[in-house]
Structure formats: structure tokens, C-alpha cells
TIMI-2910 file (N, C-alpha, C, CB; in pm, 1 decimal, decimal comma, always signed):
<rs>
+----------+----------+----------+----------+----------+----------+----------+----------+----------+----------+----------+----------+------+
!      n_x !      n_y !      n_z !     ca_x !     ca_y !     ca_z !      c_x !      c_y !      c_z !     cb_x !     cb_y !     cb_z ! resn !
+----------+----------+----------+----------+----------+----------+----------+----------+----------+----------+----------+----------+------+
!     +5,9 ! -11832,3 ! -11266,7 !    -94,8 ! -11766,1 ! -11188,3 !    -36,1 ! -11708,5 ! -11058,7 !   -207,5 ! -11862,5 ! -11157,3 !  Unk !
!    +76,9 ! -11755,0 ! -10985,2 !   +137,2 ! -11700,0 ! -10884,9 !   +169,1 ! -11583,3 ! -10884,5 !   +222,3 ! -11750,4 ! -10859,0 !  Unk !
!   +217,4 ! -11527,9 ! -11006,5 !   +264,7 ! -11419,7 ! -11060,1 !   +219,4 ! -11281,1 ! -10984,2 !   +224,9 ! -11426,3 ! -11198,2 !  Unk !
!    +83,2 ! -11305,0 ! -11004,7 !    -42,6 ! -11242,6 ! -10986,8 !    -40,5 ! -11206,0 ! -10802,3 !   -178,4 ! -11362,4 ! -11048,7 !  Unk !
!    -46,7 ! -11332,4 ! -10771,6 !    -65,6 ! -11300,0 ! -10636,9 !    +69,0 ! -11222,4 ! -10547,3 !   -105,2 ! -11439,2 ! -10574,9 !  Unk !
!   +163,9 ! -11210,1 ! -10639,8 !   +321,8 ! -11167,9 ! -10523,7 !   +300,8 ! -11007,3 ! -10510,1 !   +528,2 ! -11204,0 ! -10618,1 !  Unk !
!   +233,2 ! -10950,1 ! -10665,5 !   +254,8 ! -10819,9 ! -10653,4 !   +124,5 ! -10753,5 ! -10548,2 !   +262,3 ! -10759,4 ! -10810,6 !  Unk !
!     -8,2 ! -10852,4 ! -10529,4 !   -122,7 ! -10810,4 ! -10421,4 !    -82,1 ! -10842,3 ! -10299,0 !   -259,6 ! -10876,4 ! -10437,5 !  Unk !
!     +8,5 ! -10913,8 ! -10278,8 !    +90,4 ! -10993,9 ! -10157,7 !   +141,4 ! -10876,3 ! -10102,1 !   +218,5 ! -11112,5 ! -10198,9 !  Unk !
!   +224,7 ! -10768,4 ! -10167,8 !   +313,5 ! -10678,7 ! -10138,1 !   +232,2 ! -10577,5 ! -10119,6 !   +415,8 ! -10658,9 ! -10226,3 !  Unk !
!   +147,4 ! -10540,9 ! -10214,2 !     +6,7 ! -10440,4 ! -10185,4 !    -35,0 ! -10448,8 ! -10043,1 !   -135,5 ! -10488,5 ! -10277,4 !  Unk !
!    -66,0 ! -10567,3 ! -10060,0 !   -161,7 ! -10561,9 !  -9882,9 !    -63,0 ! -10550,6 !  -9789,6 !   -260,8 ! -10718,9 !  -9823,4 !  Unk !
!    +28,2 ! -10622,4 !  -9792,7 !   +184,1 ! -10596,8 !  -9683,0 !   +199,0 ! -10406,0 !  -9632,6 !   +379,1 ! -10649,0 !  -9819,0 !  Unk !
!   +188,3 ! -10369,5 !  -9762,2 !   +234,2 ! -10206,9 !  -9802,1 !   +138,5 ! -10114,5 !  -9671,1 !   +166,4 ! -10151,8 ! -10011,1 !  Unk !
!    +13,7 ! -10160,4 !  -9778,4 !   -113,3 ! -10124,4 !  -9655,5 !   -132,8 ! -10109,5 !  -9507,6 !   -195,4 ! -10207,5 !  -9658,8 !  Unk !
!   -101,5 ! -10270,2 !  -9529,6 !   -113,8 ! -10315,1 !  -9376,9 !     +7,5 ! -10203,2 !  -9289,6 !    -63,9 ! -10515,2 !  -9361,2 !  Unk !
!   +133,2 ! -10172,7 !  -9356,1 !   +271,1 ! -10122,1 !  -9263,3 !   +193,0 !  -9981,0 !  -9290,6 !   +476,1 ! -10149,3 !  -9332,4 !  Unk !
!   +174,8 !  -9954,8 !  -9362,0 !   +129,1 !  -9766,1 !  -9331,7 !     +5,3 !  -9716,5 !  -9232,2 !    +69,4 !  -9690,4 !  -9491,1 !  Unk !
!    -82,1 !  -9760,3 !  -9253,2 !   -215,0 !  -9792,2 !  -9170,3 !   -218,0 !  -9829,6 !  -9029,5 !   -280,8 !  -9897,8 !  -9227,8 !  Unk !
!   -135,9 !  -9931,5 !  -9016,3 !   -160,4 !  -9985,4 !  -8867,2 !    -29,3 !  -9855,9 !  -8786,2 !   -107,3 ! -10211,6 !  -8849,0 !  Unk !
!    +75,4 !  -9859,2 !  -8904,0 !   +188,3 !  -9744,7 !  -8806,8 !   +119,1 !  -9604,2 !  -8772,4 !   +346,5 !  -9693,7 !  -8908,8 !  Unk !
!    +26,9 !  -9537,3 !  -8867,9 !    -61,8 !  -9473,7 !  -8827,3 !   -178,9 !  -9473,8 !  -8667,7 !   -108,0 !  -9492,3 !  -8934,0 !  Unk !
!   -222,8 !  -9608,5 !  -8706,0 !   -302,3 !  -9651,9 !  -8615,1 !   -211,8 !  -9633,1 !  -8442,0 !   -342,7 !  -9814,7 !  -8671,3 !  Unk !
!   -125,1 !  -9710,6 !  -8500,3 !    -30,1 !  -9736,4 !  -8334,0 !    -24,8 !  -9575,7 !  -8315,6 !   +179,3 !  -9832,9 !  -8339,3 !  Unk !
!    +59,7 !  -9493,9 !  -8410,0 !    +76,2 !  -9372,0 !  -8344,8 !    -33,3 !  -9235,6 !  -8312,9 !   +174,0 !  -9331,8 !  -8415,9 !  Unk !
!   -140,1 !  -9262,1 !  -8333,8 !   -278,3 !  -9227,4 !  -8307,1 !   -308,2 !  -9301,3 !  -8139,8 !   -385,9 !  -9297,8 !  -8448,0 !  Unk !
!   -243,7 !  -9364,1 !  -8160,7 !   -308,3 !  -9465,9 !  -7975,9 !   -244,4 !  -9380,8 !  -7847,2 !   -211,7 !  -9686,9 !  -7946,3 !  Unk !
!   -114,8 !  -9349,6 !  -7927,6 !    -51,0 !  -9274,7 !  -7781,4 !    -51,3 !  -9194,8 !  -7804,9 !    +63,6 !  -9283,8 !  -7715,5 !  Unk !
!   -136,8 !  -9108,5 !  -7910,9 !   -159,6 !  -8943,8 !  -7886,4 !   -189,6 !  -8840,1 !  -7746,6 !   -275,7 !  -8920,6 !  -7962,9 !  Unk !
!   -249,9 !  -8939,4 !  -7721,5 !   -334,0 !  -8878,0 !  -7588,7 !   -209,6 !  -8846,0 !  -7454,7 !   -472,4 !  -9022,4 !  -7525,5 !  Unk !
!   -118,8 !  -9017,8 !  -7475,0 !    -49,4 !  -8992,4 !  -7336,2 !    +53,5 !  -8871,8 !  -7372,4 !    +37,2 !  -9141,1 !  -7271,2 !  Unk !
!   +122,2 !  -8878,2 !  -7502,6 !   +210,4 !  -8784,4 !  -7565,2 !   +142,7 !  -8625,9 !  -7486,1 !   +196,1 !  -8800,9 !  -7761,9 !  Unk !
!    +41,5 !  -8587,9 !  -7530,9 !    -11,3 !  -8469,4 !  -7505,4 !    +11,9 !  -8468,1 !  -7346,4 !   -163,4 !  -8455,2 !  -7560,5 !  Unk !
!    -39,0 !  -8581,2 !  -7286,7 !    -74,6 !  -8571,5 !  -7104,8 !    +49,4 !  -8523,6 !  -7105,9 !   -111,0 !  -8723,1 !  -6983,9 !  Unk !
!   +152,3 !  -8604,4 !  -7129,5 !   +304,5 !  -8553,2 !  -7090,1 !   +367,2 !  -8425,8 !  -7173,1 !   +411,1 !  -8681,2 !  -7117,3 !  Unk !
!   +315,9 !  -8374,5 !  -7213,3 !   +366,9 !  -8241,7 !  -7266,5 !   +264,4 !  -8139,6 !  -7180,0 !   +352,8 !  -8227,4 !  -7453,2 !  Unk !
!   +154,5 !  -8143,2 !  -7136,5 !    +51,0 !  -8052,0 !  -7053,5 !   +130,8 !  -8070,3 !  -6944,5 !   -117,8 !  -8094,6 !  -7034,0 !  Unk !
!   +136,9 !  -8175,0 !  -6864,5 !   +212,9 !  -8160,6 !  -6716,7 !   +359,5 !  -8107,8 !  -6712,3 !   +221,7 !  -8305,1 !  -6646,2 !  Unk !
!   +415,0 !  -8139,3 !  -6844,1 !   +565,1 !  -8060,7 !  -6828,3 !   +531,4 !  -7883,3 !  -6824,0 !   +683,0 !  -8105,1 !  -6992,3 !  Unk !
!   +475,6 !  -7873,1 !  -6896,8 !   +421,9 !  -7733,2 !  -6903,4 !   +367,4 !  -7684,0 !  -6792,0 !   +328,2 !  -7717,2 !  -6996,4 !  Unk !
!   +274,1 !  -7753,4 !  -6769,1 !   +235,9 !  -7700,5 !  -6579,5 !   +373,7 !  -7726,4 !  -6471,9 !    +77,8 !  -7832,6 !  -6493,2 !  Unk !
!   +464,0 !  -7829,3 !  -6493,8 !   +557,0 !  -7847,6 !  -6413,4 !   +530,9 !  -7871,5 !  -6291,8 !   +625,6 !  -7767,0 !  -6417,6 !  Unk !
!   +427,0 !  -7967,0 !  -6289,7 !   +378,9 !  -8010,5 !  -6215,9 !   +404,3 !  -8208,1 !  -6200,1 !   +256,9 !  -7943,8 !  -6244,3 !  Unk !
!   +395,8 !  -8295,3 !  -6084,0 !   +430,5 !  -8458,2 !  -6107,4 !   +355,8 !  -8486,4 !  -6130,2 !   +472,8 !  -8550,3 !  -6031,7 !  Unk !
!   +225,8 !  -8423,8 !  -6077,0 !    +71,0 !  -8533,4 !  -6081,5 !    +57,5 !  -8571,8 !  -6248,5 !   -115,1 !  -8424,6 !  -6019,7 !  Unk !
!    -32,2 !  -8649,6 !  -6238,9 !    -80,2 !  -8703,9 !  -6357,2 !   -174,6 !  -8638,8 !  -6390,4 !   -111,8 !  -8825,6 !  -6358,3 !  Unk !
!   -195,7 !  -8613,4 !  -6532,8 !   -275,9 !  -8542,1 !  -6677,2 !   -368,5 !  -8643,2 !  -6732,5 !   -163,3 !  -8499,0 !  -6815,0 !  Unk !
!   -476,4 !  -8641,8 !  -6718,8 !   -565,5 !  -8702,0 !  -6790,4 !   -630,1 !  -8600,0 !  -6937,0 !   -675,2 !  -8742,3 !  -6676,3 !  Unk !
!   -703,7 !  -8657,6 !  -7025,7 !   -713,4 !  -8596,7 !  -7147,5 !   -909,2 !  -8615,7 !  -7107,6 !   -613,8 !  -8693,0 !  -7308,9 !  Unk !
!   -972,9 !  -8534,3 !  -7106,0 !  -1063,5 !  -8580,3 !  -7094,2 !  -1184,2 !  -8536,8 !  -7240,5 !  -1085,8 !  -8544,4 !  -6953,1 !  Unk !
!  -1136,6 !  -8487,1 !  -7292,5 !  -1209,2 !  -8476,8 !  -7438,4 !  -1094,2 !  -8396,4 !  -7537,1 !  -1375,1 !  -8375,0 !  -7427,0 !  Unk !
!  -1143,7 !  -8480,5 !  -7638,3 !  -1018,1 !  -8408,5 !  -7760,6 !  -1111,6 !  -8391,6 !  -7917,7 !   -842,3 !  -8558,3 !  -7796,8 !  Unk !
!  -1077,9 !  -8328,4 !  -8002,2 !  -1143,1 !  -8293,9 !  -8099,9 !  -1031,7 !  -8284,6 !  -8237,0 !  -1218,0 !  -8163,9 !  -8055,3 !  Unk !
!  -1052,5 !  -8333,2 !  -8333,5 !   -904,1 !  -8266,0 !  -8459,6 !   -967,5 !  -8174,1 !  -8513,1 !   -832,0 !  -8370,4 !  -8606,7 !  Unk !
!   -868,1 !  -8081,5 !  -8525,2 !   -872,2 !  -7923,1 !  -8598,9 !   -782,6 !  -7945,5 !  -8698,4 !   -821,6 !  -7780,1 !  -8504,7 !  Unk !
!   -761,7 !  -7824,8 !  -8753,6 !   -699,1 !  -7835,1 !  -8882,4 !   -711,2 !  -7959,7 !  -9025,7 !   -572,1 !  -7835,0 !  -8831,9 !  Unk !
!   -749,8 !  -8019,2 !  -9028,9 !   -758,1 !  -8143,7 !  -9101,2 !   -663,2 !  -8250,7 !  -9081,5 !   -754,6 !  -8117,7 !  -9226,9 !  Unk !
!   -684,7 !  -8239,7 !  -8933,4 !   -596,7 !  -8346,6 !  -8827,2 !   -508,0 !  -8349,7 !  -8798,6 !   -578,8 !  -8446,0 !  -8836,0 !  Unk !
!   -415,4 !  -8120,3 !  -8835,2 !   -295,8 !  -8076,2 !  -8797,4 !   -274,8 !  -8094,4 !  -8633,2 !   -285,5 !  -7931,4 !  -8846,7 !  Unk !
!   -405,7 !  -8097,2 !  -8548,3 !   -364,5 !  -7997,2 !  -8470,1 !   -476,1 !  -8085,1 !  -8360,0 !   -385,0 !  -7815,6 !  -8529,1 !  Unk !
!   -515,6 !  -8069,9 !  -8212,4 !   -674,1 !  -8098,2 !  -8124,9 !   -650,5 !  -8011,0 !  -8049,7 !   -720,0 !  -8242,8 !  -8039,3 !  Unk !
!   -789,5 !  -8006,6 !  -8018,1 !   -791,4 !  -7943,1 !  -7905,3 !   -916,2 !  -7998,4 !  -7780,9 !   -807,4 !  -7796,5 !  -7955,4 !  Unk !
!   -926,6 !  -7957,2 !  -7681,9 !   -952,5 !  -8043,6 !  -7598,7 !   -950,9 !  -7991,0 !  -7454,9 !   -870,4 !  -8143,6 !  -7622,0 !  Unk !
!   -978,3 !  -8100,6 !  -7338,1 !   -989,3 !  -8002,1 !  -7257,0 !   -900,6 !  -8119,5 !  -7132,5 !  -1170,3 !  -7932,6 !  -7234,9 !  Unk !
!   -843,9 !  -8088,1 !  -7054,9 !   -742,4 !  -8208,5 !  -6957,8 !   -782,8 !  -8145,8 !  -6823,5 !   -533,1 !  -8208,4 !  -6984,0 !  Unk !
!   -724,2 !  -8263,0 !  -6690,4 !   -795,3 !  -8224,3 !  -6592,0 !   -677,7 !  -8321,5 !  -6532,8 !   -968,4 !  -8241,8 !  -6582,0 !  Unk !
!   -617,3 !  -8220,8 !  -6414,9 !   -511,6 !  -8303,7 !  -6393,2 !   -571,1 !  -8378,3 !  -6216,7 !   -343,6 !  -8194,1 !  -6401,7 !  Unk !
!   -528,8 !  -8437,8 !  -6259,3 !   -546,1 !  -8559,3 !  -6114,3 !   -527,7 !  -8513,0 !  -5948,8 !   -409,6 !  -8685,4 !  -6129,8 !  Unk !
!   -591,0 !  -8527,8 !  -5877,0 !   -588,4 !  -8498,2 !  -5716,6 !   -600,6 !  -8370,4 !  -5688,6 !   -465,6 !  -8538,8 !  -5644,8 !  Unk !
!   -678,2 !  -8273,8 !  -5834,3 !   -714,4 !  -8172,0 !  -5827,8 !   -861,6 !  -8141,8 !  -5785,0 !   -679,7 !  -8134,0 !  -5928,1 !  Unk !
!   -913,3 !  -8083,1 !  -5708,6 !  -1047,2 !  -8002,4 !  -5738,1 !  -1086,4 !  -7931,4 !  -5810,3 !  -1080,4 !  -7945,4 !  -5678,8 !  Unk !
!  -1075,2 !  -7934,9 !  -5954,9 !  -1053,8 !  -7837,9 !  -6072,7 !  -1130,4 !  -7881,4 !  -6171,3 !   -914,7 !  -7824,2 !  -6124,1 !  Unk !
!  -1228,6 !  -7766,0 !  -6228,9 !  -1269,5 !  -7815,8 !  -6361,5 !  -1199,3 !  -7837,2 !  -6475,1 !  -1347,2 !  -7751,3 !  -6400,9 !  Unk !
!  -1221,8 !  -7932,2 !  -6588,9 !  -1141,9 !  -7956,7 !  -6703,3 !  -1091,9 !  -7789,4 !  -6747,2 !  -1241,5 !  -8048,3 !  -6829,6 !  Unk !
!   -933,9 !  -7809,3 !  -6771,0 !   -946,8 !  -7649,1 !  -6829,9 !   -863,3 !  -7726,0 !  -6989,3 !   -824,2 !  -7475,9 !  -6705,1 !  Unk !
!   -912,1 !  -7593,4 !  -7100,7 !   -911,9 !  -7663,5 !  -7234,7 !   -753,2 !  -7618,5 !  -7281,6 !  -1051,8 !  -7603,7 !  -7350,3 !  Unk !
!   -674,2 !  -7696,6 !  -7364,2 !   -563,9 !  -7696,7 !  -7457,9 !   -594,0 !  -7715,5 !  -7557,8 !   -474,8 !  -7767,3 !  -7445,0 !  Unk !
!   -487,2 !  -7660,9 !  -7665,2 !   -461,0 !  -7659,8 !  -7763,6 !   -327,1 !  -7740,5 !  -7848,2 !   -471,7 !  -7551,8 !  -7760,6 !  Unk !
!   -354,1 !  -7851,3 !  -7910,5 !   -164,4 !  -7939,0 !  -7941,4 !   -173,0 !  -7899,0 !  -8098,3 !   -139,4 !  -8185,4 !  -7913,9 !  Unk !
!    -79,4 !  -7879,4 !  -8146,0 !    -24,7 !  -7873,3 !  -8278,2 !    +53,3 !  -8014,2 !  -8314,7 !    +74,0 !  -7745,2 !  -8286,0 !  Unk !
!    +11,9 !  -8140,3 !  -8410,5 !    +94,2 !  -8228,5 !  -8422,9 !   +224,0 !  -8169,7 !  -8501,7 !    +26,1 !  -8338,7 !  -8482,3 !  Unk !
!   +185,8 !  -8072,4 !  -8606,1 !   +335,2 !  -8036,3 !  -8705,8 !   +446,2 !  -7984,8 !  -8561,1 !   +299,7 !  -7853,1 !  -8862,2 !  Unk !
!   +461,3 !  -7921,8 !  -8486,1 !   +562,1 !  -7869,3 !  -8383,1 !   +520,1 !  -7970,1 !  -8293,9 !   +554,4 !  -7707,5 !  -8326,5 !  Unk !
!   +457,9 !  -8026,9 !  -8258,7 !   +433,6 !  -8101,8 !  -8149,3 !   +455,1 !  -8041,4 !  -8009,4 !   +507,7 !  -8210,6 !  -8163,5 !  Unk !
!   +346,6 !  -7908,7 !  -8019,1 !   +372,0 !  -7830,9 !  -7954,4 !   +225,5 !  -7791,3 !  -7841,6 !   +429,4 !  -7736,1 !  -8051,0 !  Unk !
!   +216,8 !  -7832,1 !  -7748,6 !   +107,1 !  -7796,9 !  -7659,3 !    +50,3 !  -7652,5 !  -7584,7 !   +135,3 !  -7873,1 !  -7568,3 !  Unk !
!    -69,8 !  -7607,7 !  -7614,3 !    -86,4 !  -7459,1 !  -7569,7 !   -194,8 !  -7475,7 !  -7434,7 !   -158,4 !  -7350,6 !  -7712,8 !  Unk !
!   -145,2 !  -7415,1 !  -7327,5 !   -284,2 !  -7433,3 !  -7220,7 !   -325,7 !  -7283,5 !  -7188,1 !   -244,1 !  -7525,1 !  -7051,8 !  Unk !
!   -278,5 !  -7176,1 !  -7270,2 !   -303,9 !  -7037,4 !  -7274,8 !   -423,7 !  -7022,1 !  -7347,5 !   -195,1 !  -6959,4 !  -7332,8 !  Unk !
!   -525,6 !  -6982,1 !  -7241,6 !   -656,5 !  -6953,4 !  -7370,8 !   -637,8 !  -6822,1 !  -7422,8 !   -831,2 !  -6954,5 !  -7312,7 !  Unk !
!   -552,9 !  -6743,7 !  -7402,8 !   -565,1 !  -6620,6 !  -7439,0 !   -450,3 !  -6619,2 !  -7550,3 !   -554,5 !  -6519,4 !  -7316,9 !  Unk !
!   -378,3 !  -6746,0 !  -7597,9 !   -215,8 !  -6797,8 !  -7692,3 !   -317,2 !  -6743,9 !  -7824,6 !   -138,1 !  -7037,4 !  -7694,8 !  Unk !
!   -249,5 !  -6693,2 !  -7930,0 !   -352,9 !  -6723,1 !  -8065,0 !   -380,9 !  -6845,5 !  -8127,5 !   -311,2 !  -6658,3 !  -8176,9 !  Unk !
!   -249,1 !  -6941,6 !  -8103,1 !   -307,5 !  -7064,9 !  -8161,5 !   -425,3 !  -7095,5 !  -8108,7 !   -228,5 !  -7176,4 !  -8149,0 !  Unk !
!   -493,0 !  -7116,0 !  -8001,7 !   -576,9 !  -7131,8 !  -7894,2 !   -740,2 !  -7090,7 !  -7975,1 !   -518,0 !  -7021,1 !  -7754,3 !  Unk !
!   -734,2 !  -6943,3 !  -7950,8 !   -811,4 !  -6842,8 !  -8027,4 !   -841,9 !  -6871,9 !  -8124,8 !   -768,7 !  -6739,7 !  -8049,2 !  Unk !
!   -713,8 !  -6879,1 !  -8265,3 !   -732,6 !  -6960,3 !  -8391,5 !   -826,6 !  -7087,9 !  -8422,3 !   -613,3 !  -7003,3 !  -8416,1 !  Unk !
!   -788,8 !  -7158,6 !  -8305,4 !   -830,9 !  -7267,6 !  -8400,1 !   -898,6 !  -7349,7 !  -8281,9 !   -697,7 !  -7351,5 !  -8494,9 !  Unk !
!   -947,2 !  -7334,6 !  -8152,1 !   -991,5 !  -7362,0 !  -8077,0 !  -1174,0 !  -7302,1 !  -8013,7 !   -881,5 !  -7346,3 !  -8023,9 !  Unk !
!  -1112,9 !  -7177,9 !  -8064,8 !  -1260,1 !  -7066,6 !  -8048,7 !  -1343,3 !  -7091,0 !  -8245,5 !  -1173,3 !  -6813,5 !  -8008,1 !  Unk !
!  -1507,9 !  -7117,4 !  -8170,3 !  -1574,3 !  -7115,9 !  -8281,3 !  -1624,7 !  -6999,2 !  -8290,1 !  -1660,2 !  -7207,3 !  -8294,7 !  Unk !
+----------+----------+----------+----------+----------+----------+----------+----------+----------+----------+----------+----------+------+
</rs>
């Protein structure tokens, strides 16, 4: 009867390592992005994310950040996870594409 249980043993193991590595790398999406928006502004202050949305079928968010010790309304970006590439050009086409309804 053990038999049985080594190969569900490894199943759930399997699971558990794909899922949660997912999970973890879903957690620091946000700071990933903060730090790619402020390099781009080239700016020190700190980037907050203050709303995010998935586009593409979870290629891509978009969203809107608001950087810190500013008087500034949220202004919106655009991240691509495949390039891992951040847009704060509303006028960029990725932006347009897939940001404008």
C-alpha cells in the first residue's frame, strides 16, 4: 500500500514547488516594477504602486504609481512581464495598446 502513497507524495511536492515559486514571484512584482519606474524617472525617491490591473492574460499590468514626497497625482504605467520592461509614456503604443479601453 505504500507504493501508492510515494508517487502522490511527489505529486503534491511537484505542486507545492511550482505554485508557491509562482506565488513568491507574484509578491515582489510590485517592488520589481517600483524599481524599474524610478530608474526610469531617475529619480532616488521612492515609487509606490498604487493600483495595478493584468492585461494580456497576465503578459503584461498596468496601473497607475505615485512617487513619494511628491504633490502629484497617480500618473499611470504600463510593465510588460515577457521584456520586463516598464512604460510611463502615455503616448508609448504599448501604453495605448493595451492600457487604453
Amino acid at each position: 500500500m505504500h507504493n501508492v502513497y510515494v508517487p502522490v507524495i511527489a505529486i503534491v511536492v511537484a505542486f507545492a514547488a511550482i505554485f508557491g515559486f509562482q506565488a513568491f514571484n507574484e509578491s515582489h512584482l510590485d517592488d520589481d516594477i517600483a524599481h524599474r519606474i524610478a530608474a526610469s524617472l531617475d529619480t532616488g525617491a521612492s515609487v509606490g504602486i498604487e493600483a495595478m490591473e493584468s492585461v494580456q492574460k497576465g503578459y503584461g499590468f498596468c496601473g497607475t504609481y505615485i512617487v513619494e514626497g511628491r504633490d502629484a497625482a497617480p500618473a499611470p504605467f504600463y510593465y510588460s512581464k515577457v521584456d520586463e520592461r516598464v512604460v510611463i509614456d502615455t503616448d508609448a503604443r504599448e501604453f495605448q495598446n493595451h492600457c487604453m479601453d
